[in-house]
N, CA, C and O atoms as a printed pandas DataFrame, in Angstrom:
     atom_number atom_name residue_name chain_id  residue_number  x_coord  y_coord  z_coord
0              1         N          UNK        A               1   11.836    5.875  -31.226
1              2        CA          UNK        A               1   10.561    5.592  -30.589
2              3         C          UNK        A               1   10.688    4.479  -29.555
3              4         O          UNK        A               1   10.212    4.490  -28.420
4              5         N          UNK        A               2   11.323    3.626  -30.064
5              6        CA          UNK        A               2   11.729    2.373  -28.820
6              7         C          UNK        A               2   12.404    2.829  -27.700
7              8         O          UNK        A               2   12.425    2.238  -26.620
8              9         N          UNK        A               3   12.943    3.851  -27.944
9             10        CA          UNK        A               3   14.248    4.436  -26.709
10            11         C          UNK        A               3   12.715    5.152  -25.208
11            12         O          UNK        A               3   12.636    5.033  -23.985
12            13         N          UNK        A               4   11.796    5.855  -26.316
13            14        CA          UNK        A               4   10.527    6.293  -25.261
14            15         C          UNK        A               4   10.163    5.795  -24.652
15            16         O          UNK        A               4   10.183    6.151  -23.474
16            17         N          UNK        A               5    9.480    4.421  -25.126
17            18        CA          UNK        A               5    8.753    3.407  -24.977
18            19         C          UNK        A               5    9.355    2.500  -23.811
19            20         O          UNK        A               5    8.623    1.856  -23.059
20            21         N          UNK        A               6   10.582    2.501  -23.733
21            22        CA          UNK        A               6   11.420    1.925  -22.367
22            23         C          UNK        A               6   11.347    2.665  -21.482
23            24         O          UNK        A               6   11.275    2.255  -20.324
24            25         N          UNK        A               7   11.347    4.262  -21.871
25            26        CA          UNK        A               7   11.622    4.982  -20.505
26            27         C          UNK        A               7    9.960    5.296  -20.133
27            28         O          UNK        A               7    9.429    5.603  -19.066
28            29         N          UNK        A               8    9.533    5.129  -21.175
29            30        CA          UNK        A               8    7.844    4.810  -20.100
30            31         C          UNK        A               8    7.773    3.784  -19.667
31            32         O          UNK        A               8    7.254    3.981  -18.568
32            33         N          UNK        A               9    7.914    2.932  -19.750
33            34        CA          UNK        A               9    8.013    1.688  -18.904
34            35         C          UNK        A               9    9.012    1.563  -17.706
35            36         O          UNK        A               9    8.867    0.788  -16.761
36            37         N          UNK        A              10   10.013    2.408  -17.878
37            38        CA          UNK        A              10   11.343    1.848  -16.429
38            39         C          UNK        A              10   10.576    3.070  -15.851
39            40         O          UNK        A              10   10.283    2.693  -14.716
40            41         N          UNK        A              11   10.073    4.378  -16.020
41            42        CA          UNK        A              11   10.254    4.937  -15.410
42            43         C          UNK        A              11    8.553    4.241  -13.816
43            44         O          UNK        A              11    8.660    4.148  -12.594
44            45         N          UNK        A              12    7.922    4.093  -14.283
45            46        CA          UNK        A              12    6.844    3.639  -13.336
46            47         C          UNK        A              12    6.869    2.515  -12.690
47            48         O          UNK        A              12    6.170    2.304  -11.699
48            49         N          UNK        A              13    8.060    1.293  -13.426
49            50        CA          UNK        A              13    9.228    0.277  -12.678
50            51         C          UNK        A              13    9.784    0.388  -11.753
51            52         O          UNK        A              13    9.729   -0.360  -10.777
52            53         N          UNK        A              14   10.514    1.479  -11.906
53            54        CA          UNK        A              14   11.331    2.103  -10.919
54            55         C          UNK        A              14   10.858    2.556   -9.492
55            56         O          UNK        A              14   11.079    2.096   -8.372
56            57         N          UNK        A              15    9.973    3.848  -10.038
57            58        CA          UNK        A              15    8.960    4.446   -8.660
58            59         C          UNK        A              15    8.362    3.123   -7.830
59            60         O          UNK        A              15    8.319    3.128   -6.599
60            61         N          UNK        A              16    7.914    2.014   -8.615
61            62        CA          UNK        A              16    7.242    0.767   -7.881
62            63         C          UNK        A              16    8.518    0.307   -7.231
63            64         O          UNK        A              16    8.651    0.476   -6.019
64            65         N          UNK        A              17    9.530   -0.299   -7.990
65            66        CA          UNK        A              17   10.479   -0.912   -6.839
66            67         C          UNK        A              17   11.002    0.089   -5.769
67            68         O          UNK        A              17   11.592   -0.563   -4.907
68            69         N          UNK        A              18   11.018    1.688   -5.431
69            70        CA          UNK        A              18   11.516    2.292   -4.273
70            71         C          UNK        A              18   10.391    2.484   -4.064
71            72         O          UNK        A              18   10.615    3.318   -3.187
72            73         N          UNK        A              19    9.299    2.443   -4.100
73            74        CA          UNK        A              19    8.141    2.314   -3.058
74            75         C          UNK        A              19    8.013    0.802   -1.909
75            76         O          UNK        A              19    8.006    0.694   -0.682
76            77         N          UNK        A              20    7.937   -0.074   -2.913
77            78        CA          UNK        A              20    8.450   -1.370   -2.412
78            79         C          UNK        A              20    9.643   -1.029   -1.160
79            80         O          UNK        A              20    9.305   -0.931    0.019
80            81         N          UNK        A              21   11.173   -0.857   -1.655
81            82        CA          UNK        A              21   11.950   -0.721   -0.526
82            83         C          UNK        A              21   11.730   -0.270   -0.142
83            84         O          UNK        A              21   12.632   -0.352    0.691
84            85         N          UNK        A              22   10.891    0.743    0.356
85            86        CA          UNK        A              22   10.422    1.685    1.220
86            87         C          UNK        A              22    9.614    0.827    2.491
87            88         O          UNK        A              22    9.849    0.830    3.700
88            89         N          UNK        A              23    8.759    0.231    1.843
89            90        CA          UNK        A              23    7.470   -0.392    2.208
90            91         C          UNK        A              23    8.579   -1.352    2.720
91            92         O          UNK        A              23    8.557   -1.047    3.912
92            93         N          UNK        A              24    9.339   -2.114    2.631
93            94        CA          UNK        A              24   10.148   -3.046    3.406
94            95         C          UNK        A              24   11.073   -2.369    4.518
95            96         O          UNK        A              24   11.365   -3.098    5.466
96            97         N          UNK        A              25   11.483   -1.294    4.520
97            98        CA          UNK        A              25   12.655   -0.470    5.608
98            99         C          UNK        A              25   11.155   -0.328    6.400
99           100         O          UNK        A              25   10.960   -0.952    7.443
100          101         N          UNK        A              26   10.370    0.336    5.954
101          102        CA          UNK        A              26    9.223    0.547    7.048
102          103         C          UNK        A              26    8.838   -0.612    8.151
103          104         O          UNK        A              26    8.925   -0.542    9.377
104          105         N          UNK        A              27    8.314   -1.865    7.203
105          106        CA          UNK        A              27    8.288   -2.572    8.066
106          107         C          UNK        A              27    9.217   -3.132    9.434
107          108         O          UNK        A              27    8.820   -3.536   10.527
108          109         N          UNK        A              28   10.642   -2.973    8.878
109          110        CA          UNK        A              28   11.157   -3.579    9.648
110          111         C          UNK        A              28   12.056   -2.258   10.815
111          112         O          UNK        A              28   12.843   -2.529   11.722
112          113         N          UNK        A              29   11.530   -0.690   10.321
113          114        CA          UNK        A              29   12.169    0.366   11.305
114          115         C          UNK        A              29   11.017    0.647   12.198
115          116         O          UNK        A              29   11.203    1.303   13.223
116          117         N          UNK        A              30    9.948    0.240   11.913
117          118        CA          UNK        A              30    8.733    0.946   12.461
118          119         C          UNK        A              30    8.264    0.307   13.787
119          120         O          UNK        A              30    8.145   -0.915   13.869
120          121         N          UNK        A              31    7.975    1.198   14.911
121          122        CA          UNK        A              31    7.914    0.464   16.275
122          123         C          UNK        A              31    6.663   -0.531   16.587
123          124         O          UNK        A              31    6.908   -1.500   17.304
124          125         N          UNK        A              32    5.470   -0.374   16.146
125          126        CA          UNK        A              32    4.640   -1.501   16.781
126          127         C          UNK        A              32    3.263   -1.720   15.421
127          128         O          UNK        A              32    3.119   -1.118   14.357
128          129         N          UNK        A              33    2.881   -2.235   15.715
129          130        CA          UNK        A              33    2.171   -2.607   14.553
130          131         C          UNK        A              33    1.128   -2.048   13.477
131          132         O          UNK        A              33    0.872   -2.287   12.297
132          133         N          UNK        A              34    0.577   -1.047   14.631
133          134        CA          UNK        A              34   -0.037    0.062   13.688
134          135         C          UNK        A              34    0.634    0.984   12.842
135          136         O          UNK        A              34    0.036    1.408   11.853
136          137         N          UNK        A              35    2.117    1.460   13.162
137          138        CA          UNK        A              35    3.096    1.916   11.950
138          139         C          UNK        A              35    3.619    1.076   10.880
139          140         O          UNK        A              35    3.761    1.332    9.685
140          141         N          UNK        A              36    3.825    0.235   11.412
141          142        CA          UNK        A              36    3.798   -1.127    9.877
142          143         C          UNK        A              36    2.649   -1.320    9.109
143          144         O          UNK        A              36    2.744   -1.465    7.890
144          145         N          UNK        A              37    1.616   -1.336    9.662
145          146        CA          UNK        A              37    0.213   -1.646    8.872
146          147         C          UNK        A              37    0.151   -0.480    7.927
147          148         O          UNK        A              37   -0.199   -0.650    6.759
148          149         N          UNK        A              38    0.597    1.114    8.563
149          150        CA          UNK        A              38    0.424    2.094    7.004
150          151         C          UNK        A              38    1.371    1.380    6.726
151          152         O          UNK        A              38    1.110    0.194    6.929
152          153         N          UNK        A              39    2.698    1.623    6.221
153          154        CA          UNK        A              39    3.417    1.108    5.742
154          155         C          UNK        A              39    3.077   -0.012    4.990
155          156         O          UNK        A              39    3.056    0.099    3.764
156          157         N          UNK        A              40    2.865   -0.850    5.410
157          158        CA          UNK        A              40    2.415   -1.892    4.216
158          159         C          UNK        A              40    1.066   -1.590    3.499
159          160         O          UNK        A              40    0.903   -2.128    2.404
160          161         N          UNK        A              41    0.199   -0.886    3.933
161          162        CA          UNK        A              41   -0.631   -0.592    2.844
162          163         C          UNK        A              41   -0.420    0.324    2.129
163          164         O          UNK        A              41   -0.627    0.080    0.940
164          165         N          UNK        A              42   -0.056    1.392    2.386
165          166        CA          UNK        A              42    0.269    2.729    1.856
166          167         C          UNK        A              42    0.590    2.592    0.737
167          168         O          UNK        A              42    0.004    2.727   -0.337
168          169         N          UNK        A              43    2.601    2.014    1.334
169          170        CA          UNK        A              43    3.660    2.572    0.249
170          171         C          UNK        A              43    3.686    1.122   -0.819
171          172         O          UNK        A              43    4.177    0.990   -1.940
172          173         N          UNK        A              44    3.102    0.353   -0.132
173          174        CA          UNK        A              44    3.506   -1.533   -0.694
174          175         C          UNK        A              44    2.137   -0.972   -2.166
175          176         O          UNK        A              44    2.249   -1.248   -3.361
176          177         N          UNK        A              45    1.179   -0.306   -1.622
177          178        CA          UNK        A              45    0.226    0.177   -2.943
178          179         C          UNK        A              45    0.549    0.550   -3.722
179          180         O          UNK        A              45    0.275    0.061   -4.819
180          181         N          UNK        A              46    1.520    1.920   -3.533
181          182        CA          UNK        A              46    1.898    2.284   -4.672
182          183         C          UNK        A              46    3.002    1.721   -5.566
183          184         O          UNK        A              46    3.405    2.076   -6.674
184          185         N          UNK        A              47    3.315    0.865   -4.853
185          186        CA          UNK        A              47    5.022    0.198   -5.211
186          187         C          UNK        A              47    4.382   -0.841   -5.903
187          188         O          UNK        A              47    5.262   -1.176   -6.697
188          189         N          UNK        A              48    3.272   -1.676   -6.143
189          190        CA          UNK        A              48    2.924   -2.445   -6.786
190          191         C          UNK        A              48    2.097   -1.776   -7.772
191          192         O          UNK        A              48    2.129   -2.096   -8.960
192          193         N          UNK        A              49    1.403   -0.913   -7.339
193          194        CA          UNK        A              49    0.383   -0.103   -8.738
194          195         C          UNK        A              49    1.758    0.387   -9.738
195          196         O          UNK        A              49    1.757    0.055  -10.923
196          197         N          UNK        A              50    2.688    1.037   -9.274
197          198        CA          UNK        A              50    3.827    1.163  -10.320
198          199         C          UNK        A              50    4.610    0.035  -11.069
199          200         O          UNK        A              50    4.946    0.059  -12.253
200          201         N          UNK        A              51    4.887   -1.165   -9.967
201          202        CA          UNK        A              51    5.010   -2.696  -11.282
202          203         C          UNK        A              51    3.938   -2.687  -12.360
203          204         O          UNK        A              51    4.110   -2.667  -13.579
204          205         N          UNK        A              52    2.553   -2.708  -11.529
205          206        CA          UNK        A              52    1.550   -3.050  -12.847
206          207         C          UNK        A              52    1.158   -2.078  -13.760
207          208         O          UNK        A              52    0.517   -2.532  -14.708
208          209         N          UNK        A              53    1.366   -0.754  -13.764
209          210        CA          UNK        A              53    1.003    0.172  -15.070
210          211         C          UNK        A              53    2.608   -0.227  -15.741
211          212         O          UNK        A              53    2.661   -0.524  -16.934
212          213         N          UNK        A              54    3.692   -0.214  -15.033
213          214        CA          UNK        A              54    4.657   -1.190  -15.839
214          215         C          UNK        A              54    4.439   -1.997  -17.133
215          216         O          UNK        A              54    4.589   -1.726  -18.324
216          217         N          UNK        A              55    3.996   -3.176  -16.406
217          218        CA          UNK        A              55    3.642   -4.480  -17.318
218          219         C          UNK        A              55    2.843   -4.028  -18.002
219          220         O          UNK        A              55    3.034   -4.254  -19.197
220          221         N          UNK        A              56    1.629   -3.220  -17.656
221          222        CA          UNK        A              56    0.642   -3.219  -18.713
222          223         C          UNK        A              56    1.171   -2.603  -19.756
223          224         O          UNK        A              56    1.155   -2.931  -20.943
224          225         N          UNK        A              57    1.783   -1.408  -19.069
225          226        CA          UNK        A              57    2.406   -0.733  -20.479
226          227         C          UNK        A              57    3.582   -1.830  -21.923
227          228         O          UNK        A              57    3.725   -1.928  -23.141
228          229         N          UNK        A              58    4.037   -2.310  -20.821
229          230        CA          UNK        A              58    4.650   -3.534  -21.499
230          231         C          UNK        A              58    4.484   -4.874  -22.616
231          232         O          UNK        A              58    5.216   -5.526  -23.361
232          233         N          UNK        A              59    2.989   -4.827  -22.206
233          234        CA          UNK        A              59    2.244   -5.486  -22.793
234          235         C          UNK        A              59    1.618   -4.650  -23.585
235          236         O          UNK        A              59    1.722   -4.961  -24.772
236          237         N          UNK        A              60    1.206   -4.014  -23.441
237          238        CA          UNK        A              60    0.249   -2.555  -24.604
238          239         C          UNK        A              60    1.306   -1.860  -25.683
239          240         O          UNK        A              60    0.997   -1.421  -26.790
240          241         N          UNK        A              61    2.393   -1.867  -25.192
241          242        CA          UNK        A              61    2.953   -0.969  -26.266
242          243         C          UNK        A              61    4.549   -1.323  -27.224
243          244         O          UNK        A              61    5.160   -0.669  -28.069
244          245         N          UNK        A              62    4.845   -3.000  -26.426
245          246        CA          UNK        A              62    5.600   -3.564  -26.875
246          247         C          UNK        A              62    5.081   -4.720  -27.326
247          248         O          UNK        A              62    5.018   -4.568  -28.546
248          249         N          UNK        A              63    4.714   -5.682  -27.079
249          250        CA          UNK        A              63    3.903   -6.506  -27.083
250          251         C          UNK        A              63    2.720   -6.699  -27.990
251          252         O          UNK        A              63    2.246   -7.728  -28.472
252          253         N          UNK        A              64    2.278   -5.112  -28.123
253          254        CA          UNK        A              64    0.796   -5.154  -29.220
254          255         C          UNK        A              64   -0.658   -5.587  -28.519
255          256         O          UNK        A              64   -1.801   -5.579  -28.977
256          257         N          UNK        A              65   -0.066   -6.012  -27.064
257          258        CA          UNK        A              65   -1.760   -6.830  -26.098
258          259         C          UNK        A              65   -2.680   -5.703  -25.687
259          260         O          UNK        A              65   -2.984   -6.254  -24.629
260          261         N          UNK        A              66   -3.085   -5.045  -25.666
261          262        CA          UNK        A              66   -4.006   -4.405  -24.345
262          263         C          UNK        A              66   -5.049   -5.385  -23.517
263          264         O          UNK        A              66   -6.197   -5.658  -23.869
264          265         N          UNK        A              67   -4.502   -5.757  -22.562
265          266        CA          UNK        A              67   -4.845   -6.044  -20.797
266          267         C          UNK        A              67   -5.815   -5.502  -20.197
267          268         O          UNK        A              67   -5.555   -4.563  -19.445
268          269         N          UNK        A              68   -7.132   -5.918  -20.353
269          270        CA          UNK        A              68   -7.832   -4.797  -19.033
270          271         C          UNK        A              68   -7.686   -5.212  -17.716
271          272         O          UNK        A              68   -7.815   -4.504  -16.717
272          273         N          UNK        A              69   -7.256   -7.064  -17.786
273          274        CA          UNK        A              69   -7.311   -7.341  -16.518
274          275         C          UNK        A              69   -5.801   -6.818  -15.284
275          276         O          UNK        A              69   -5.634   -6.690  -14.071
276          277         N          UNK        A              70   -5.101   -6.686  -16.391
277          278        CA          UNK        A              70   -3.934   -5.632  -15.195
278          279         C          UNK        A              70   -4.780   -4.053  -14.991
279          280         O          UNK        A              70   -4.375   -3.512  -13.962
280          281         N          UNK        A              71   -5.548   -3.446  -15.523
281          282        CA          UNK        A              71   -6.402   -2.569  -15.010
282          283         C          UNK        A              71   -7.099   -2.963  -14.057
283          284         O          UNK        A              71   -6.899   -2.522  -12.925
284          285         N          UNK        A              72   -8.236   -4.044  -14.365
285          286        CA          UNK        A              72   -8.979   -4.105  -12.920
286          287         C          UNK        A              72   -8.200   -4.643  -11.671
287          288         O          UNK        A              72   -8.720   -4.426  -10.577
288          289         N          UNK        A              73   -6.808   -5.436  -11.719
289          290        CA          UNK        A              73   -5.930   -5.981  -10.693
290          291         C          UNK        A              73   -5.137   -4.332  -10.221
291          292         O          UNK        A              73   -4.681   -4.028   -9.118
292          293         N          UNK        A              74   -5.172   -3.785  -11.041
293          294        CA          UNK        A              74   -5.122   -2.212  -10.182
294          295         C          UNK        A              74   -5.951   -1.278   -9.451
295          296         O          UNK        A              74   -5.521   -0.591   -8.525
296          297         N          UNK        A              75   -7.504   -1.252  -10.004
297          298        CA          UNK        A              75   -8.686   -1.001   -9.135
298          299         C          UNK        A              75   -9.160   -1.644   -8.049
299          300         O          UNK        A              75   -9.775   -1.308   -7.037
300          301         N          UNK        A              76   -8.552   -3.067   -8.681
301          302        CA          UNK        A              76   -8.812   -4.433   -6.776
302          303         C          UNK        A              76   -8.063   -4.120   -6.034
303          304         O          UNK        A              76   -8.377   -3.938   -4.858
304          305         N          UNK        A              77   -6.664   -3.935   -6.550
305          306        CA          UNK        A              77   -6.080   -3.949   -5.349
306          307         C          UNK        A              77   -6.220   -1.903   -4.758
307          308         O          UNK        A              77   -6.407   -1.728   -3.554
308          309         N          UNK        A              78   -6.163   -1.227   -5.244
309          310        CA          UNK        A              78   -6.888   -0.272   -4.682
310          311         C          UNK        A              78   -7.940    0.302   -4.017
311          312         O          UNK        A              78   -8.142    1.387   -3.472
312          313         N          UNK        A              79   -8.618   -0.808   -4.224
313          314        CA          UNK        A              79  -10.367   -0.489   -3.635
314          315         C          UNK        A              79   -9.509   -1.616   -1.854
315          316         O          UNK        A              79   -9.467   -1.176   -0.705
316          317         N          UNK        A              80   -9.101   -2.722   -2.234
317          318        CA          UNK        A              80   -8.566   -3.932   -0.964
318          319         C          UNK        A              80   -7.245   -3.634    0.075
319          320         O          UNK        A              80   -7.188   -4.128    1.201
320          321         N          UNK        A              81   -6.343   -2.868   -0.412
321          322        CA          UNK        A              81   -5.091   -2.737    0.114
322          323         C          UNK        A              81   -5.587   -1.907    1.204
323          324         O          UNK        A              81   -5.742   -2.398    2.322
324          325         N          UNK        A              82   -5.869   -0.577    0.939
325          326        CA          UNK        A              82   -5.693    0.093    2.400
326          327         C          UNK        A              82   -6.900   -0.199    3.338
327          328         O          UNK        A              82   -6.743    0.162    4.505
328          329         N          UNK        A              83   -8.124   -0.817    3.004
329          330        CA          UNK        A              83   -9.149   -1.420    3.859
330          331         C          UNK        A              83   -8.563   -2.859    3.977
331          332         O          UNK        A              83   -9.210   -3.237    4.954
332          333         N          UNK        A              84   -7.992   -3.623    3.732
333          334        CA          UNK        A              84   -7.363   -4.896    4.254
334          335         C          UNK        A              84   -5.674   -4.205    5.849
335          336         O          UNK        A              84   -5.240   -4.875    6.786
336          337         N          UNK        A              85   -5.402   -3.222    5.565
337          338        CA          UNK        A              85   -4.534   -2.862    6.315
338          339         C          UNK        A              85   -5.200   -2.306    7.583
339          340         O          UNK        A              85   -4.725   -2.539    8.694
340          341         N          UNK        A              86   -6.638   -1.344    7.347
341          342        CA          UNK        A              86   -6.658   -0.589    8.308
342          343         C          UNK        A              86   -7.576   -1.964    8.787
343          344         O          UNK        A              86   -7.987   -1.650    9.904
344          345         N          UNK        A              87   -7.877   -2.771    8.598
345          346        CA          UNK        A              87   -8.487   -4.049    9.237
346          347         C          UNK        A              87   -7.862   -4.590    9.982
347          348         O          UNK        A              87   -8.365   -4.978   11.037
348          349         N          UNK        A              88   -6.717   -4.771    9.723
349          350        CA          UNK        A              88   -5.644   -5.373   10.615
350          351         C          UNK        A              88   -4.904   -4.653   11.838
351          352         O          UNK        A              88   -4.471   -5.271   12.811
352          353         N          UNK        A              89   -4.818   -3.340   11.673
353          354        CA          UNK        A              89   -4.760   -2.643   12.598
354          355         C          UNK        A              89   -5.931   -2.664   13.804
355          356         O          UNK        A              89   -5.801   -3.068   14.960
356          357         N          UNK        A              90   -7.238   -2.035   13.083
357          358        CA          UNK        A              90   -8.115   -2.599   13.847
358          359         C          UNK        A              90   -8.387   -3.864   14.774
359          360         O          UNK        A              90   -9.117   -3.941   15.762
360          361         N          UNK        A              91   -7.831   -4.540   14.353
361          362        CA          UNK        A              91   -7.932   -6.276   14.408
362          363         C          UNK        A              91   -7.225   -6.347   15.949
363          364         O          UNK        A              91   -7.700   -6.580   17.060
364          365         N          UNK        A              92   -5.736   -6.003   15.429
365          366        CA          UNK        A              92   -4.692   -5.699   16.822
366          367         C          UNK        A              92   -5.277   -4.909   17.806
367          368         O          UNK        A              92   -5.500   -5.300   18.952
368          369         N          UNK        A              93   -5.527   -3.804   17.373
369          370        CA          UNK        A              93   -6.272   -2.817   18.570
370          371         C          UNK        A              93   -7.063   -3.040   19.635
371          372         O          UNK        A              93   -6.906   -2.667   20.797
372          373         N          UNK        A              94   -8.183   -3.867   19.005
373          374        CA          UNK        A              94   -9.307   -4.845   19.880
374          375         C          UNK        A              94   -8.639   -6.377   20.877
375          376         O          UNK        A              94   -9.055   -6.857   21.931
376          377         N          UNK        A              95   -7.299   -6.857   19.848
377          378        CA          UNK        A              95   -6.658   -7.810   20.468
378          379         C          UNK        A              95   -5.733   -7.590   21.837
379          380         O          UNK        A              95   -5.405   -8.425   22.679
380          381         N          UNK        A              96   -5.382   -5.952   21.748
381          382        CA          UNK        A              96   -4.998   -5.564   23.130
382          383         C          UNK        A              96   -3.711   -5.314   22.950
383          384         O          UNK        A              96   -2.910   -5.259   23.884
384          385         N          UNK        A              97   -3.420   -5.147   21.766
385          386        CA          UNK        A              97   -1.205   -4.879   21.295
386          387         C          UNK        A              97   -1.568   -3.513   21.708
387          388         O          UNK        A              97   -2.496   -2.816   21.299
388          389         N          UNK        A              98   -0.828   -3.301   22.435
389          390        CA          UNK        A              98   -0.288   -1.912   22.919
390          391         C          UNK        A              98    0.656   -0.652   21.731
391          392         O          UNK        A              98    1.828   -0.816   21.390
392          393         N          UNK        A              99    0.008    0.218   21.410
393          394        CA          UNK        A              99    0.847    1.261   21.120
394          395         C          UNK        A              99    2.043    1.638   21.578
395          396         O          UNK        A              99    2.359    1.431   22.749
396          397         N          UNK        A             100    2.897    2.270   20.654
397          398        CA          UNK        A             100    4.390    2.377   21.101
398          399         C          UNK        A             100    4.055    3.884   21.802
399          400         O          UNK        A             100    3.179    4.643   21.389
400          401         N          UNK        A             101    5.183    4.216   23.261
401          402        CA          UNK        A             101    4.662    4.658   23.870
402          403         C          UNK        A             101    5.000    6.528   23.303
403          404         O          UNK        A             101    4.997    7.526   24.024
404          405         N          UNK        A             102    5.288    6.433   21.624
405          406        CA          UNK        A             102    5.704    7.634   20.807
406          407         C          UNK        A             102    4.382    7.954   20.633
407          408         O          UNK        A             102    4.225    9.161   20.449
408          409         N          UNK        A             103    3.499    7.384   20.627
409          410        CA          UNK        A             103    1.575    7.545   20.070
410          411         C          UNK        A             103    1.406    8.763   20.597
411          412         O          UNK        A             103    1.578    8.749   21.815
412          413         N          UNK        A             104    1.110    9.914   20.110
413          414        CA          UNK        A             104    0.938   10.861   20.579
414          415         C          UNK        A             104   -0.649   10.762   21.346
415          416         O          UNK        A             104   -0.813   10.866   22.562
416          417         N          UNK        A             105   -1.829   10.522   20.267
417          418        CA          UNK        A             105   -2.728   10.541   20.430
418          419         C          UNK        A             105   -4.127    8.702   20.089
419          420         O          UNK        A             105   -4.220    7.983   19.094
420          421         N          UNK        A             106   -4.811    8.652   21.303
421          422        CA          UNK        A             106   -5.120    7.442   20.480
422          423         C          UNK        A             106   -6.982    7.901   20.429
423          424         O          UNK        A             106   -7.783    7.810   21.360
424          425         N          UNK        A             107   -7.224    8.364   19.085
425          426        CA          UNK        A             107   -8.357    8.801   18.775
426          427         C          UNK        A             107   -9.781    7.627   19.695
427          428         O          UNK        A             107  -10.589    7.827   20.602
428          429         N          UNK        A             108   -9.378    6.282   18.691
429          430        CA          UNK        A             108  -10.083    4.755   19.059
430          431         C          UNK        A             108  -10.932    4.805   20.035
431          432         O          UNK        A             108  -12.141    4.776   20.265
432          433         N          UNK        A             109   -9.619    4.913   20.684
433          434        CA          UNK        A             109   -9.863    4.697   22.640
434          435         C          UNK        A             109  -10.794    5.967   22.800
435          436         O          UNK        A             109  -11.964    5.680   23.051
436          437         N          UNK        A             110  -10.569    7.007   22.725
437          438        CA          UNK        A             110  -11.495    7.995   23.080
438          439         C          UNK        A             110  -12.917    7.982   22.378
439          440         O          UNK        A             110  -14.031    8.413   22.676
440          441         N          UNK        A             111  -12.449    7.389   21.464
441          442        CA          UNK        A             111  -14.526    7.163   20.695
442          443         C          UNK        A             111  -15.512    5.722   20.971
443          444         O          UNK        A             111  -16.718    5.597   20.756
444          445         N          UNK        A             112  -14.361    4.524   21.623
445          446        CA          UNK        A             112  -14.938    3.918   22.733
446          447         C          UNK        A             112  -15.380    4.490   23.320
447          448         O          UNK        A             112  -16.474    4.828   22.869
448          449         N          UNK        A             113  -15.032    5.107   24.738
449          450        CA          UNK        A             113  -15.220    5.342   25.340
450          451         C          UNK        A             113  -16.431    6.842   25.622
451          452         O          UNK        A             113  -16.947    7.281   26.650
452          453         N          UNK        A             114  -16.492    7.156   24.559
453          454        CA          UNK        A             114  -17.587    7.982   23.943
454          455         C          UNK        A             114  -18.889    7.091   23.689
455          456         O          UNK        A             114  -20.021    7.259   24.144
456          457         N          UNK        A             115  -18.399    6.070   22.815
457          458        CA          UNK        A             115  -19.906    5.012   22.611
458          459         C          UNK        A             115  -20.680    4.272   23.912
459          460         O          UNK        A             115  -21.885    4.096   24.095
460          461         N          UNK        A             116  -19.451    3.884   24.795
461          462        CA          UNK        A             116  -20.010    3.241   26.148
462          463         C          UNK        A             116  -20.316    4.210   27.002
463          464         O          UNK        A             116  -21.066    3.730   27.851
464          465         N          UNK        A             117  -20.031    5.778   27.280
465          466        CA          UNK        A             117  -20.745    6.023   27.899
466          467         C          UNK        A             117  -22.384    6.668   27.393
467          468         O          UNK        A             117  -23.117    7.355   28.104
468          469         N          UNK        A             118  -22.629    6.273   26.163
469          470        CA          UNK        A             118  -24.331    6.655   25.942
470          471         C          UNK        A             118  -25.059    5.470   26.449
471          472         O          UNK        A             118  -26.290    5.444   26.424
């Protein structure tokens, strides 16, 4: 039973730390700032929601604790991560950082420019 009980725990360990490296190669392969911003919200989400059902499990089923507050630090940061990212993107956008010139399409700009001309 202990042999389970680890591999439920490494296994959602695991998925979190290569989400994580993921979320770090991204940042640092990705051309301008709006491809880093998914990237860090995206994959850095799931790479940390997989540390914390980790621990909790860790705490719940080795340990003997049940945690709700590593539950709600998984609903916060789910409800905050990808609206704290697409904020920041936003943020840049209005600040005038230029898209890399791979952008196929820039929606934004065209729904400006939709609002100013009514």
């Amino acid at each position: 039973m202990e042999i389970l009980i680890d591999i439920l725990i490494a296994v959602p360990l695991i998925i979190g730390v290569v989400f994580t490296v993921v979320t770090a190669v991204g940042l640092l392969r990705f051309p301008d700032p709006y491809t880093r911003a998914h990237a860090a919200s995206k994959s850095a989400t799931v790479g940390v929601l997989g540390i914390l059902i980790a621990v909790f499990l860790h705490f719940w089923l080795v340990e003997g604790h049940f945690n709700p507050r590593i539950l709600l630090g998984i609903a916060f940061l789910f409800i905050t991560a990808p609206v704290g990212g697409h904020m920041m993107a936003r943020a840049a956008y209005f600040a005038g950082v230029k898209p890399t010139p791979l952008t196929v399409k820039d929606e934004l700009k065209e729904e400006i420019e939709r609002q100013a001309g009514k």
